[in-house]
C-alpha positions in Angstrom: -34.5 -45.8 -80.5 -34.2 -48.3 -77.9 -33.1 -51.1 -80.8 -30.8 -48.4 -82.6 -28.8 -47.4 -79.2 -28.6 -51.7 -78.8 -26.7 -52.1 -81.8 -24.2 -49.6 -81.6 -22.8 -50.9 -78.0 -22.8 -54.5 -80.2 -20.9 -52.6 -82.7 -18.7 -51.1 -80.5 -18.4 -54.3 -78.3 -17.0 -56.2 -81.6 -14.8 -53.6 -82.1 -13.0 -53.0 -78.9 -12.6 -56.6 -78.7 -11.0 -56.9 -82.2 -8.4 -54.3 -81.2 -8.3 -56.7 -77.7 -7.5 -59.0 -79.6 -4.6 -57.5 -82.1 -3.1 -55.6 -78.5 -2.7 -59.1 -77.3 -1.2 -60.7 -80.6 1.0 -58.3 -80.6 2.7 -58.3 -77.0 2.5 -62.2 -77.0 4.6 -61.8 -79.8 6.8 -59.1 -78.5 7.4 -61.6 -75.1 8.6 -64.2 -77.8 12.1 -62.0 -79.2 9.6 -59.2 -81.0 9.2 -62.1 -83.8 5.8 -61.8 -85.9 5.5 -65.2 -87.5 2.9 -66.1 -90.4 0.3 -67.6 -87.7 0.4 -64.1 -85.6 0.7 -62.2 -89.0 -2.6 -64.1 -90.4 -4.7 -63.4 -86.9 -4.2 -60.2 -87.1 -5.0 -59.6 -91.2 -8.0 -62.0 -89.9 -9.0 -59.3 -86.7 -8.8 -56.5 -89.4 -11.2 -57.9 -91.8 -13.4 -58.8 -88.9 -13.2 -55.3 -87.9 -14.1 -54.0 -91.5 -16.9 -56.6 -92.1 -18.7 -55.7 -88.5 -18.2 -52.1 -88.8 -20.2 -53.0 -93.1 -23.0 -54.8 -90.7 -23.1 -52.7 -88.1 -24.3 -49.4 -90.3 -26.4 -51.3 -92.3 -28.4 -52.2 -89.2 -28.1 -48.8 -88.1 -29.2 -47.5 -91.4 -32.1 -49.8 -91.6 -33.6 -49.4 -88.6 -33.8 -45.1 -89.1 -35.3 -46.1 -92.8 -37.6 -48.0 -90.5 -38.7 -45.0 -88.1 -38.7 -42.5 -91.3 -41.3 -44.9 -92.8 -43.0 -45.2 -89.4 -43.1 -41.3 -89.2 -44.0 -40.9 -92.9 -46.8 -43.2 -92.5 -48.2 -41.7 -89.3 -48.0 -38.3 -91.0 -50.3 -39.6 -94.3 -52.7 -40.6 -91.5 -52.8 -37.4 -89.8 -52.9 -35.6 -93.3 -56.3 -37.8 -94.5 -57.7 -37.2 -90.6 -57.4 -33.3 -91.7 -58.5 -34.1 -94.9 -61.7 -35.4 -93.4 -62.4 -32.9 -91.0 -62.2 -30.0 -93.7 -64.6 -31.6 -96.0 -66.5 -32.2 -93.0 -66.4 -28.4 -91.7 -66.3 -27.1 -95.5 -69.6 -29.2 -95.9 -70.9 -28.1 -92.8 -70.5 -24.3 -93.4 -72.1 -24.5 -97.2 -75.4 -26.0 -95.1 -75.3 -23.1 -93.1 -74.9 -20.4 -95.6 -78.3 -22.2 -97.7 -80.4 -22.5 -94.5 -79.6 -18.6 -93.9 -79.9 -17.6 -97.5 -83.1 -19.6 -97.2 -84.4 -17.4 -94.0 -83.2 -14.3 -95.3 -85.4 -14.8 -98.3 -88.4 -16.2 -96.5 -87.7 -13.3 -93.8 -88.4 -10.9 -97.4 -92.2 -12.0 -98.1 -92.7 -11.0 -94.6 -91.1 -7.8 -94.1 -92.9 -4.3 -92.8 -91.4 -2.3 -95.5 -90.0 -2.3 -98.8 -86.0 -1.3 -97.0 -86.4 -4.3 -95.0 -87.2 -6.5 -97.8 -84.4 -5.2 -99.9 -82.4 -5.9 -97.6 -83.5 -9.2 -96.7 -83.2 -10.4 -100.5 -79.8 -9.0 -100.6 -78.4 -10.7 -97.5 -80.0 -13.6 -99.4 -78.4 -13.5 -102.2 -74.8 -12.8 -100.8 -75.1 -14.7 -97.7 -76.4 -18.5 -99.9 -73.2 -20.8 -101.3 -74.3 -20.7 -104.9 -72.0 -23.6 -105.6 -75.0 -26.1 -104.4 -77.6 -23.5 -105.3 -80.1 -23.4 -107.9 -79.7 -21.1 -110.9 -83.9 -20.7 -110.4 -83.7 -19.9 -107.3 -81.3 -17.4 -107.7 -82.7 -15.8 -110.6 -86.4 -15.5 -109.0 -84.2 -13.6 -105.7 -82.5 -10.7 -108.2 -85.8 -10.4 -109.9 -87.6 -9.8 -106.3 -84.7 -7.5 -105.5 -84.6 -5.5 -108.4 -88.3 -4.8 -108.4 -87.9 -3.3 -104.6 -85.1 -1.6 -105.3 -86.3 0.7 -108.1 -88.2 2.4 -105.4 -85.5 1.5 -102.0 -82.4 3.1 -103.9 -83.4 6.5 -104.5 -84.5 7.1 -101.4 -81.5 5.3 -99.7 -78.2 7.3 -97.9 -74.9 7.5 -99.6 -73.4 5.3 -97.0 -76.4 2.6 -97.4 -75.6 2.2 -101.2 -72.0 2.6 -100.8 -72.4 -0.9 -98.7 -74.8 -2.6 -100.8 -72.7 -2.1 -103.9 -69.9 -3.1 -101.5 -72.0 -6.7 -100.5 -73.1 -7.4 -103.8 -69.5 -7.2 -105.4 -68.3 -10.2 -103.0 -71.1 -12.2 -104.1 -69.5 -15.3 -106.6 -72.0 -16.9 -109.2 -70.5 -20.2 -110.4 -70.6 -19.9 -114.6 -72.2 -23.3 -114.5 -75.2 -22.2 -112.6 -78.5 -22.2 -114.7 -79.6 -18.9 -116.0 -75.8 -17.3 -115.7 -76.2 -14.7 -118.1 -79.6 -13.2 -117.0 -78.5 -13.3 -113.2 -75.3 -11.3 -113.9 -77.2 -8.9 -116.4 -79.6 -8.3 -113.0 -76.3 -8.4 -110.8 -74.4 -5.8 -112.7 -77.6 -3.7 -113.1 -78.1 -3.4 -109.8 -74.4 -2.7 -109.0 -74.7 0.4 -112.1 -77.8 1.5 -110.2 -76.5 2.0 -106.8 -72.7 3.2 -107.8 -75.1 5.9 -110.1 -77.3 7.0 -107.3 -74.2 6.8 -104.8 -72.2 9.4 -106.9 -75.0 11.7 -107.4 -75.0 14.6 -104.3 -77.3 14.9 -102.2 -79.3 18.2 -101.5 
C-alpha cells in the first residue's frame, strides 16, 4: 500500500510539473509580443507527450503492483483453505475413531448385560453409533444376528414409545453397499425395522 500511495505522488509530481512547465512556455512567450515560435511550439508538443507517456507508466505501475497484492491475497487464502483442509480430515478422522471405540464398547457392554432389554439395547447403540465406512462387514453381520436373536423375545414385550425410537435409530443407520455381507445385513436390518413398526402399530390392551 505503502509502494502504491509512492507512485501516485511520482505520477502526480511529473504531471504538475509538465503543466509547470507548458504555464511557463507559454507566458515567456506571451512577454515576447504573444509570438509562439517553432522552438516554444515543439516544447510544448514535447511536455504533452511527456505527460501521456508518464501518465501510460504510471498506471501500469499502479496496476501491477494491485495484481501483486491480489496474488499475495490469493495465495495466502490457498494456504488458509489447505490449513482447513487439514484440520477437517484431521477432526473427520478423529470422530470416525470415536464412533468405532463406542460401537466397540457398546457391543462388548452387550455380553455383559443383566437382562435381555439391556443387551438389545446395547447391540443397537452398537450398531448405529459405529462408522461403518471403516467397519467390517463381519463384524457387523455377527451384531444384527446377536440383535435379532434378543429381540424376538425384547420387542413384544417392549412400550409403543420404546419401539417407536428403535425403529426411529435404526433408520439413520447408513451401511456402505461395499461393505462385506451387504445383502444379508440389510435383509436383518429391514427385518427388524418390519418387526418393530408391526408390533408398534398393534394396540395395546
Amino acid at each position: 500500500m505503502k509502494d502504491k500511495n509512492k507512485n501516485i505522488i511520482i505520477v502526480v509530481t511529473c504531471i504538475a510539473t509538465a503543466l509547470i512547465c507548458i504555464v511557463l512556455t507559454f507566458w515567456g512567450n506571451w512577454k515576447n509580443d504573444g509570438i509562439l515560435t517553432t522552438d516554444a511550439f515543439m516544447a510544448v508538443l514535447a511536455t504533452f507527450i511527456g505527460i501521456c507517456a508518464t501518465l501510460i507508466v504510471g498506471v501500469q505501475i499502479v496496476s501491477f503492483i494491485e495484481l501483486k497484492e491480489v496474488r499475495t491475497q490469493m495465495k495466502a487464502i490457498q494456504e488458509e483453505r489447505k490449513l482447513l483442509n487439514k484440520q477437517q480430515e484431521y477432526f473427520s478422522k478423529t470422530i470416525s475413531n470415536t464412533r468405532v471405540i463406542m460401537g466397540n464398547a457398546l457391543a462388548l457392554s452387550a455380553l455383559t448385560a443383566p437382562n435381555e432389554i439391556v443387551a438389545f439395547e446395547s447391540y443397537m447403540s452398537s450398531i448405529v453409533v459405529h462408522d461403518w465406512r471403516v467397519g467390517n462387514g463381519d463384524v457387523l453381520l455377527s451384531r444384527y444376528q446377536k440383535l435379532s436373536e434378543v429381540a424376538k423375545s425384547v420387542i413384544p414385550t417392549y412400550g409403543a414409545e420404546l419401539k417407536k425410537k428403535a425403529c426411529s435409530d435404526l433408520s439413520l443407520l447408513t451401511v456402505p453397499t461395499s461393505i462385506e455381507h451387504y445383502n444379508e445385513i440389510m435383509a436383518l436390518h429391514h427385518q427388524l425395522l418390519l418387526e418393530l413398526s408391526t408390533n408398534n402399530s398393534q394396540p395395546t390392551e
